[in-house]
N, C-alpha and C positions, 0 to 999 in steps of 0.2 A: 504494500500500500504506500503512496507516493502523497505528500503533504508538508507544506511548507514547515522548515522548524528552525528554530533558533537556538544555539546553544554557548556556552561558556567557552570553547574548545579550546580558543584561543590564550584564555585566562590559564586555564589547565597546565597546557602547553608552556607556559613562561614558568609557572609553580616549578611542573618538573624539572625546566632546564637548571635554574636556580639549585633545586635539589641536587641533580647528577654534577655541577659543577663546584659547589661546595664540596662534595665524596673526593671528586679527581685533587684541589687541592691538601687536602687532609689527607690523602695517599703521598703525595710531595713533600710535602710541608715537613720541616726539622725540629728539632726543640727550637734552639735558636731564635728561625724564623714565627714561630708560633710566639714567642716572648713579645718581638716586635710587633708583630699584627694585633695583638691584644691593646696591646699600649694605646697602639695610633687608633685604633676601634671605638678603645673608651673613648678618645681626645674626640674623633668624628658627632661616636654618638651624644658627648657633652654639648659641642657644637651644634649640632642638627637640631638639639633638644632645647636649646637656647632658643632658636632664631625658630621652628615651628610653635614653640608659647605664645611667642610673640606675633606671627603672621595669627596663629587660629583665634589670639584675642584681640584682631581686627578685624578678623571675619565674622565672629561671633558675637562682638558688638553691632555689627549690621543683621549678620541672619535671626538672630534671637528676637533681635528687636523686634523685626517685618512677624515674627512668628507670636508675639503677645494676643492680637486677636484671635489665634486657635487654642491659644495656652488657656485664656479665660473661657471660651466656649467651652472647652471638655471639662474647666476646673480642676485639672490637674497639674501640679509641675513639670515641665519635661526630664526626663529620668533613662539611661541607660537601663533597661530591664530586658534580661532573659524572659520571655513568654513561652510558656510550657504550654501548648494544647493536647489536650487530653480526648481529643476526640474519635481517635483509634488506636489500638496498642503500639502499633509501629510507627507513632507520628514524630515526626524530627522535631528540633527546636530552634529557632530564628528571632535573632537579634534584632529587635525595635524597639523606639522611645513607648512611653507607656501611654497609654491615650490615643494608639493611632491604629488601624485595622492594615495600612499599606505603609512604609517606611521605606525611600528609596532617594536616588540625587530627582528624578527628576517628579516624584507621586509622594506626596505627606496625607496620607488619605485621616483626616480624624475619625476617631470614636465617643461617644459619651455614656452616661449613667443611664440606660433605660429605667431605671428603677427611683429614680426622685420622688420625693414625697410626693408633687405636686404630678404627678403621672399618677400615682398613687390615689390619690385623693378624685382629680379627675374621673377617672374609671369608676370609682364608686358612686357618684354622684352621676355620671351617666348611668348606668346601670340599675339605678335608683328612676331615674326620669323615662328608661323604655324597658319595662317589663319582660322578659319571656313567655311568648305564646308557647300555649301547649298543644301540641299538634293533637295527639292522641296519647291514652295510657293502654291502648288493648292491640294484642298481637292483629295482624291483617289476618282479615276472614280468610281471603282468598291467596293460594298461592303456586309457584308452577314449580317444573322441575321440568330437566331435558332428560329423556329418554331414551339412552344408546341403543338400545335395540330394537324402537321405534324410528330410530332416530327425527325424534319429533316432539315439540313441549308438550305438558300435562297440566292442566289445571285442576288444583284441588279446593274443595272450600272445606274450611274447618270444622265441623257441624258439632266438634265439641265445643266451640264458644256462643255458637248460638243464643242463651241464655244471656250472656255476657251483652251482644250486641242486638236483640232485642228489648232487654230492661233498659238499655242505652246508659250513658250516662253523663255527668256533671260538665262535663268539656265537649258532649258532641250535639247535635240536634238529632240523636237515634230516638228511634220510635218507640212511647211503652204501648202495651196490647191490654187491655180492657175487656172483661167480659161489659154486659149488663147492670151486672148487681155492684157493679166496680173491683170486684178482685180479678189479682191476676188472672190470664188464662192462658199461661206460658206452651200449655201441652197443645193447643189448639192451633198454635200459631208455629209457622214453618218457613225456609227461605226461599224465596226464588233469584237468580243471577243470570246476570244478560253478558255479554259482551258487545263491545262495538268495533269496528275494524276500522281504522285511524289509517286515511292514505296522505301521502304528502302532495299536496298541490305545488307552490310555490314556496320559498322560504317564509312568506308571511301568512300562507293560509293552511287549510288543509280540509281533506271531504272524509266524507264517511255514509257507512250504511245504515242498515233499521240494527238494532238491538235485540242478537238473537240467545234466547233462555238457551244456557248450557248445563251439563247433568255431572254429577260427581267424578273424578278423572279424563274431564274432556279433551279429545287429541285435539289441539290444535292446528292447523290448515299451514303446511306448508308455505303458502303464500304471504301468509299475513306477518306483519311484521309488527303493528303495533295496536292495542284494544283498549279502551277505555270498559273498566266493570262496572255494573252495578247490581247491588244487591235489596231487595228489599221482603218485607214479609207478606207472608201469603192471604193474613187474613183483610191487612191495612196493607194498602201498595206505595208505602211512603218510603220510600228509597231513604236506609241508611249506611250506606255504603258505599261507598265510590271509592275506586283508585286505575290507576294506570299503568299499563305494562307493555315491554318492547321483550323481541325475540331476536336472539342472532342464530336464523335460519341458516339451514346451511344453502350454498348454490354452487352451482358449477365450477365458476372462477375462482371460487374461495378453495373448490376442490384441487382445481386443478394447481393455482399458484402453491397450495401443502405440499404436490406431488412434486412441483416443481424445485421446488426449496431442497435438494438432495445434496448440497454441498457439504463437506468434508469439516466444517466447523460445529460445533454444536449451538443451534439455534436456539434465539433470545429477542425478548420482546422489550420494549420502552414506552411506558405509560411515565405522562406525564401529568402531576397535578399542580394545577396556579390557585391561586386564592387570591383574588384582585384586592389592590391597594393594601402589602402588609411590608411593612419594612422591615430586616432582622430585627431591628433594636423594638419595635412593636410585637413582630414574631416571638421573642423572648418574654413581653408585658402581659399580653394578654392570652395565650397557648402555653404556660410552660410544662404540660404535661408533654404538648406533643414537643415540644424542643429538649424535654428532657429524650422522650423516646429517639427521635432520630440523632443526639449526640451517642445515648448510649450504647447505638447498632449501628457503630462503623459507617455512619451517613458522613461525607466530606460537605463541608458549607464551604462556600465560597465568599468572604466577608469581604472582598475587594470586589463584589460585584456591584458594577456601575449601571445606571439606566443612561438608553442614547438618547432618549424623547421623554415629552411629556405625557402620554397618556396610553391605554392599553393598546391600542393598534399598531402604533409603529414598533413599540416593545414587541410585541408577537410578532409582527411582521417581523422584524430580524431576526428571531429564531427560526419561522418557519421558513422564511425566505431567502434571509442574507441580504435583504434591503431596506433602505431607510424613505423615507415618505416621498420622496419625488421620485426615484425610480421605480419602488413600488409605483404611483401612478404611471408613469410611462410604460413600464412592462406588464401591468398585469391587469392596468386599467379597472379599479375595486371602485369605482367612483358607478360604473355597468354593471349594469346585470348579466350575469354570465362571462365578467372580464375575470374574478378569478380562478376560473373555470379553466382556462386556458394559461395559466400563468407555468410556465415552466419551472420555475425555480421553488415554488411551493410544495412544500416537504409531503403534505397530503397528495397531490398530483405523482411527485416524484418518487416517493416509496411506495406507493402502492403500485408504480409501472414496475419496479424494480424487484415484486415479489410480493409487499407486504399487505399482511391483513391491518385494516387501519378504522381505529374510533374516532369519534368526538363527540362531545356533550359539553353542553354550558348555560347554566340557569339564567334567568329574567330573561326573556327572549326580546324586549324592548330596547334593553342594552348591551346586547350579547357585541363581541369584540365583532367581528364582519357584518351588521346589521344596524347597529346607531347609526345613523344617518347616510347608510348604506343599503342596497336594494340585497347583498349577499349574493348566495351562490345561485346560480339557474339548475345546474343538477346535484343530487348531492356531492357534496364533499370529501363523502369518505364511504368507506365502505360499509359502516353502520352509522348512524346520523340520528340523533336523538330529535333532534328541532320539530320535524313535523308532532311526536307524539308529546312535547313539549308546548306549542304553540295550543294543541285542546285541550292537554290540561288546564295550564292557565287560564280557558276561556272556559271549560264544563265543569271543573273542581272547585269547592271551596277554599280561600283563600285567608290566612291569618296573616298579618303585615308585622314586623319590626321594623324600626328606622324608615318609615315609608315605602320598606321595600316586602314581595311575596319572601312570608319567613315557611309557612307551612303548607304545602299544598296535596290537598286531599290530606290522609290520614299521614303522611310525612314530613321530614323537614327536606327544605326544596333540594339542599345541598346532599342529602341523603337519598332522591333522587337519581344526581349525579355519581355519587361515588358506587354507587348501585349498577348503576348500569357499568360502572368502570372493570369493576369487581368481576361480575358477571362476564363481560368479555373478556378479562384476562384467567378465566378458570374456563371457559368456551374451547379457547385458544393454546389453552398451557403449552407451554413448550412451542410453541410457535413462531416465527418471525413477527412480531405485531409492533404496530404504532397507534396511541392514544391520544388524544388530549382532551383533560375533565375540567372545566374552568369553573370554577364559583363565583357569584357575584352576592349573592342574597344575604351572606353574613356577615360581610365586611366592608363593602362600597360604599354605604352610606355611612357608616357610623366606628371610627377607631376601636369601639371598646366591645364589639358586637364579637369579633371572632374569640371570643370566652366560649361561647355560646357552643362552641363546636369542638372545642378544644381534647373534655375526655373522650367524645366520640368518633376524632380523628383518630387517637388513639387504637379506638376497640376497632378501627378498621384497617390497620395498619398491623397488628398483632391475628386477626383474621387474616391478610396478606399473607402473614408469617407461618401461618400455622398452615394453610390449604396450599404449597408450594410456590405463590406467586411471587415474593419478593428471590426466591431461587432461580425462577426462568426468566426475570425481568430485570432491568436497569430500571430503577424507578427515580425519578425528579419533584420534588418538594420546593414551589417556587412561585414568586410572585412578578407583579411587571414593575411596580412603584411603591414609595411608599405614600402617605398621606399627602394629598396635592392641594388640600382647604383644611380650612375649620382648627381645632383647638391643637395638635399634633404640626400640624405645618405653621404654625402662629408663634410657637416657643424658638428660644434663640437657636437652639438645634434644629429646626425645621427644615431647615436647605439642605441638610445632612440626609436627616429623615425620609425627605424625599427623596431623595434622591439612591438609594441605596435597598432594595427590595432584597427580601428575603431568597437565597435561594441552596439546596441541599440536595446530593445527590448520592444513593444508592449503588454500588456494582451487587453482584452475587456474589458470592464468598469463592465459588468455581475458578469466576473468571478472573479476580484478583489474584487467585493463587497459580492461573497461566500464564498471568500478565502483570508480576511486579513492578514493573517499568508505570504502571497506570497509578498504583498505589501511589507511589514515589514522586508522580507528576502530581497528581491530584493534593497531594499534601500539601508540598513546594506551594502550589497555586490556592492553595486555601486565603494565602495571604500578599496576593498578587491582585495587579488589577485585570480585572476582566469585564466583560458584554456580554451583550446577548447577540454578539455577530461569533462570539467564538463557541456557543450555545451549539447554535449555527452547523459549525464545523465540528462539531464534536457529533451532532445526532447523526452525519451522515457519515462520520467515520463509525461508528457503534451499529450502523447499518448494513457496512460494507460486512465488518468483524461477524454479522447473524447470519448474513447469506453467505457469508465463505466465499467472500468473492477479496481480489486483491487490485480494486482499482484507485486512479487517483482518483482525487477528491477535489473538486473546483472550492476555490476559497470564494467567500461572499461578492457581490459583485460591488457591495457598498464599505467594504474592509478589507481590503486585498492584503493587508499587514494582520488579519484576523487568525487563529489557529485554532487547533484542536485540546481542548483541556485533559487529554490523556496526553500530552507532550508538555514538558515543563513550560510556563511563557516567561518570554521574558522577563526579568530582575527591575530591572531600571528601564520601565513599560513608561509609553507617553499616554494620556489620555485621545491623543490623535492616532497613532498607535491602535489601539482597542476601537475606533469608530466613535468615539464620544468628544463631541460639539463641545467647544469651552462653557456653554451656560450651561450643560449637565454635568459637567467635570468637578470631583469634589477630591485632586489630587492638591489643589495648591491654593495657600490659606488667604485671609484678605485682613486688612486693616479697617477697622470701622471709624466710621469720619464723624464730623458733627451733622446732625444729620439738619437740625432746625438753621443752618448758613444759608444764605442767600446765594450762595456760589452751586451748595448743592441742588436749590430749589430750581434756580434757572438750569443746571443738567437735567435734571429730572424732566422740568416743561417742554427740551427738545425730546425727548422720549414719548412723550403723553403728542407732541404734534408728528409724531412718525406714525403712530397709532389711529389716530384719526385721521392723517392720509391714504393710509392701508384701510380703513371703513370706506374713506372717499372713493378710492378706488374699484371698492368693491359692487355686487349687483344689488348688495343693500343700502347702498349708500343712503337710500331716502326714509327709509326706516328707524335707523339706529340716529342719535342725538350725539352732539360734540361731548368728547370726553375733558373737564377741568381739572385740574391739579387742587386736592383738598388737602396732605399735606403730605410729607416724605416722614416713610417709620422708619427706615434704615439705610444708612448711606454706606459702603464698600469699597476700598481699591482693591482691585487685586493685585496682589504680591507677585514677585517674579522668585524661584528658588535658586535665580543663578546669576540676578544684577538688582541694584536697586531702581525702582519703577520711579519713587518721587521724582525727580526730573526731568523725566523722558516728557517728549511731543505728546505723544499717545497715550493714554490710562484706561485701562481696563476697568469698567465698574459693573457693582451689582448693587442694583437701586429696589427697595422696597418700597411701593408709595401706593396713596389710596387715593381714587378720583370721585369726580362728583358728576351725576347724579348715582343714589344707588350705593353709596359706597365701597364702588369695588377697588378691591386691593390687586394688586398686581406685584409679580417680581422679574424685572429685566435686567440683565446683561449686556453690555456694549461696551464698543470704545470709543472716547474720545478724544477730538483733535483741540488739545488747547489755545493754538494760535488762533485755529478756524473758528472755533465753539462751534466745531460741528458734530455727528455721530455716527456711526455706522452701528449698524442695530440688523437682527432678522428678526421684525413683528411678527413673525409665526411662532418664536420658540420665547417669547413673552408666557409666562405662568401670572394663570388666577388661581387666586391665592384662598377666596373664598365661592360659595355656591352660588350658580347664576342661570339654572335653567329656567327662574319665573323672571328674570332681565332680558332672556332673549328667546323669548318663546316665538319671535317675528323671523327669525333667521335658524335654517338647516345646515351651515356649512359650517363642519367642528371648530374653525381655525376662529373665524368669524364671531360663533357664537361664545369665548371668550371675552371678547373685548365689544360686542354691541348691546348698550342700552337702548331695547325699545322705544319707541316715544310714548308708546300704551301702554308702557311697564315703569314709566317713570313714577317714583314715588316720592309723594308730597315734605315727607320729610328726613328727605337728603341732603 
């Protein structure tokens, strides 16, 4: 297999010559001559020891200086500290300042305390303000099993609980059954169950047939793929019962591409799970069950992972694709229906040509990553496709809300759902070449403190993995796109951090670790390196070539051609341009915080706020959206250079926090400026809002837009 890589070699190479030429003189060398070389040695290294004091406490007085704004951020002193990770037995150890997740000449990546009182405190008092719905307390009536020697599912209904779900109970609108005289009349009363056969229309709709009564172990139809049930009693026809199920049927091509898969490697599958909007340092606040689980089972975290973009699509897009938002558009045209249908470089199109059986699933079908203000796919996507039987439950199941978002649907939590159908296809498939991806949105999008909610339950399904062979036949990934991009978590002095730095964790088999030390050993190394989701990228189709046995190259992304594979060490002294990540995502190199209430900064800031309202002007909403005012600057920024001092340069690099009027949206930009000109160079696309604004721009459909446009109908009186 053939893949760009980078290595030390040359560092190497100088150690050993150094070594072999020290031996050859110590074979020469006399008493004598050894008396005088000591002598001059010490005189040398007095010298040298002299005059480096003195150069490193010139340099030190500049670099320390420029580094007090990250010194205060993290709240810690900077400190020489061994860092012991303990997160597999064989893990090496690597010298860095304390307070930093990346330490290198040209990447200072900080860390902080996810655990402050005031995180603390927070969470309880959210959690206080949005209850937990209770989906259900009673096992599902109805339930299937696949049948090898049918080879075909089974539907059973439980008719021991019966009792249970016709007394109904406190949490559901189940039917009670009444004689007359008003007592029970449990024995008289009996169930009836339908199914309905769920077809996919488009990505936004979906048809269906009548609802037909099925009878205890019913085979189900080959053909069908997805049913909506219901159940109700026989004496009172009050349906208390509903849920939703999908089947992975088997077919031809699925037969034939197993047949095909005969290579010489032992086959393995890569399910991926995201949970949108979770950053490590949140991943550890509000889950530490499951962060205890995935440290203490040999999971590698990647803490130098960086986000390239602001929001979930272009993050996905560069793992699945290996592009960043303009080429995506030009090559895959996602903006059509049916453009990414055809996109080549898309790992759902491209793995599944190449062999693979392929998932995907992802809750809220309003905001699912390919569909917010996208038409999504014309055919499906992948080989099993949750979305159609997704799009009727939302619309025929009953629905319980957290955080204004679907928390419960039908007798489930939405995310359980998802992980369900995950589950299911990778015990379908065991041992197979398979590609997945399960995305959640329903427990974390809206609200920081909501993934609690799911926390021991990721758990119990992660240790079910464990137990039924799946985390043995599988690469699994534990990973997020971002972290909090609004509200109370992106508002705290760590919040540029926070965002910017998503949670991500990745599983091998114990198998293939122990064929492929070399992966261990990269994987470690890189725990504490910088990385993307373009070398994401590179990694899943090298672990694709590695399942089919096959030994080709591998095209490095088309948007990071300096991108690699995370089973290959990355480089040490990595740039953030290097990795594909934009200076306003980049959290390698620290800044200076200025005054923020100057009239120097105010007028910077006003040329930023009138680049923003040229880019409305120029847009097709121009007549829509209302001028954006400067109400006042919360945080002013230089950024530092880690290899000259910036204070005097022409150009200065800033990152400006500031709130506008009407509406008071907050906003965080990045640019540079030219101080002779007082001019700016700015990209008003990668501008971040900083608080929630879909009742500001309910007038406008394009993502980039509907940051920065206030309504004129959305304008509020007291802003």
């Amino acid at each position: 297999m053939r893949f760009r890589q980078y290595s030390n070699n040359a560092e190497c190479t100088v150690i050993k010559f150094q070594y072999d030429s020290m031996k050859q003189h110590r074979k020469i060398a006399d008493r004598s001559q050894l008396v005088v070389r000591v002598f001059i040695a010490l005189l040398l290294v007095t010298l040298l020891t002299v005059y480096n004091n003195e150069t490193y406490n010139i340099f030190a007085n500049v670099r320390w200086q420029h580094l007090k704004p990250i010194t205060k951020l993290i709240d810690s002193e900077l400190a020489n500290t061994t860092i012991t990770t303990t997160k597999i037995a064989t893990i090496a150890t690597t010298t860095r300042p304390e307070g930093y997740l990346v330490w290198n000449e040209n990447c200072h990546m900080p860390s902080f305390d996810p655990y402050e009182r005031k995180y603390i405190e927070a969470e309880e008092d959210t959690r206080y303000m949005n209850p937990i719905p209770n989906c259900t307390e009673k096992q599902p009536l109805v339930s299937k099993s696949y049948n090898t020697t049918l080879q075909a599912y089974v539907l059973h209904i439980h008719t021991e609980l019966k009792d249970e779900y016709l007394k109904g109970s406190n949490d559901t609108d189940y039917y009670y059954a009444y004689g007359n005289d008003g007592e029970e009349e449990e024995d008289q009363e009996d169930i009836n169950c339908c199914y309905t056969p769920i077809f996919r229309d488009t990505d936004k709709g979906y048809a269906w047939s009548i609802c037909t009564q099925f009878e205890q172990d019913f085979v189900v139809p080959i053909d069908t793929n997805y049913i909506l049930i219901e159940c109700n009693g026989t004496v009172n026809a009050s349906t208390f019962y509903k849920d939703g199920m999908h089947f992975f049927q088997d077919r031809e091509e699925i037969k034939e591409r197993i047949h095909n898969n005969t290579g010489t490697a032992r086959p393995f599958g890569i399910l991926m799970f995201g949970i949108d909007t979770v950053s490590q340092f949140n991943f550890r606040r509000v889950m530490p069950s499951t962060f205890e689980y995935v440290r203490n089972d040999s999971w590698f975290e990647l803490s130098g992972y960086n986000k390239i973009e602001d929001n979930t699509f272009p993050n996905l897009m560069a793992i699945l694709s290996g592009l960043d938002l303009q080429k995506a558009e030009e090559l895959c045209n996602y903006h059509d229906e049916g453009g990414m249908d055809n996109c080549t470089t898309f790992l759902f199109n491209l793995l599944r040509q190449q062999g693979f059986i392929t998932a995907y699933s992802e809750d809220l079908i309003d905001i699912s990553t390919f569909n917010y203000l996208k038409p999504g796919f014309k055919s499906p996507p992948t080989d099993y496709y949750h979305r159609p039987l997704l799009v009727a439950m939302e619309e025929l199941l009953p629905i319980k809300k957290m955080s204004d978002e679907a928390y419960c649907i039908g007798p489930r939590r939405y995310a359980e759902v998802i992980y369900d159908f995950a589950v299911e296809f990778a015990e379908r498939f065991l041992g197979q070449s398979i590609f997945g991806l399960f995305w959640t949105n329903s427990f974390s999008h809206n609200n920081w403190a909501d993934p609690a909610t799911m926390d021991n339950r990721m758990v119990q399904y992660f240790r079910h993995m464990d137990e039924s062979g799946i985390l043995d036949n599988n690469v699994v990934i534990l990973f997020s796109d971002h972290g909090a991009r609004w509200g109370f978590l992106r508002n705290q002095k760590e919040g540029y951090i926070e965002e910017r730095l998503p949670m991500f964790f990745m599983r091998l088999p114990q198998w293939l670790k122990d064929e492929n030390p070399e992966f261990v050993k990269a994987l470690t190394l890189n725990q504490n390196r910088l990385t993307s989701p373009y070398d994401v990228h590179v990694t899943l189709k090298h672990l694709a070539m590695m399942s089919l046995g096959k030994n080709e190259s591998i095209d490095l992304p088309l948007s990071c051609s300096t991108c690699q594979t995370l089973l290959a060490t990355v480089l040490e002294d990595r740039t953030c341009s290097m990795a594909g990540i934009e200076d306003h995502w980049c959290t390698c190199t620290p800044f200076e915080t200025l005054d923020k209430d100057s009239e120097e900064m105010a007028n910077i800031t006003q040329l930023v706020i009138d680049e923003m309202n040229n880019y409305l002007n120029r847009s097709v909403y121009a007549d829509q959206c209302v001028p954006l005012l400067l109400k006042r600057v919360v945080e002013a920024n230089l950024r530092l250079d880690l290899h000259q001092d910036v204070h005097y340069l022409p150009l200065q690099e800033y990152r400006m926090n500031f709130e506008t009027s009407p509406n008071d949206a907050l906003f965080d930009a990045s640019f540079q400026h030219d101080k002779e000109q007082n001019t700016i160079t700015i990209d008003v696309t990668e501008i971040s809002r900083l608080n929630r604004y879909a009742e500001d721009s309910k007038c406008v459909d394009d993502n980039i837009v509907k940051k920065y446009c206030i309504c004129k109908d959305s304008v509020k009186d007291d802003s």
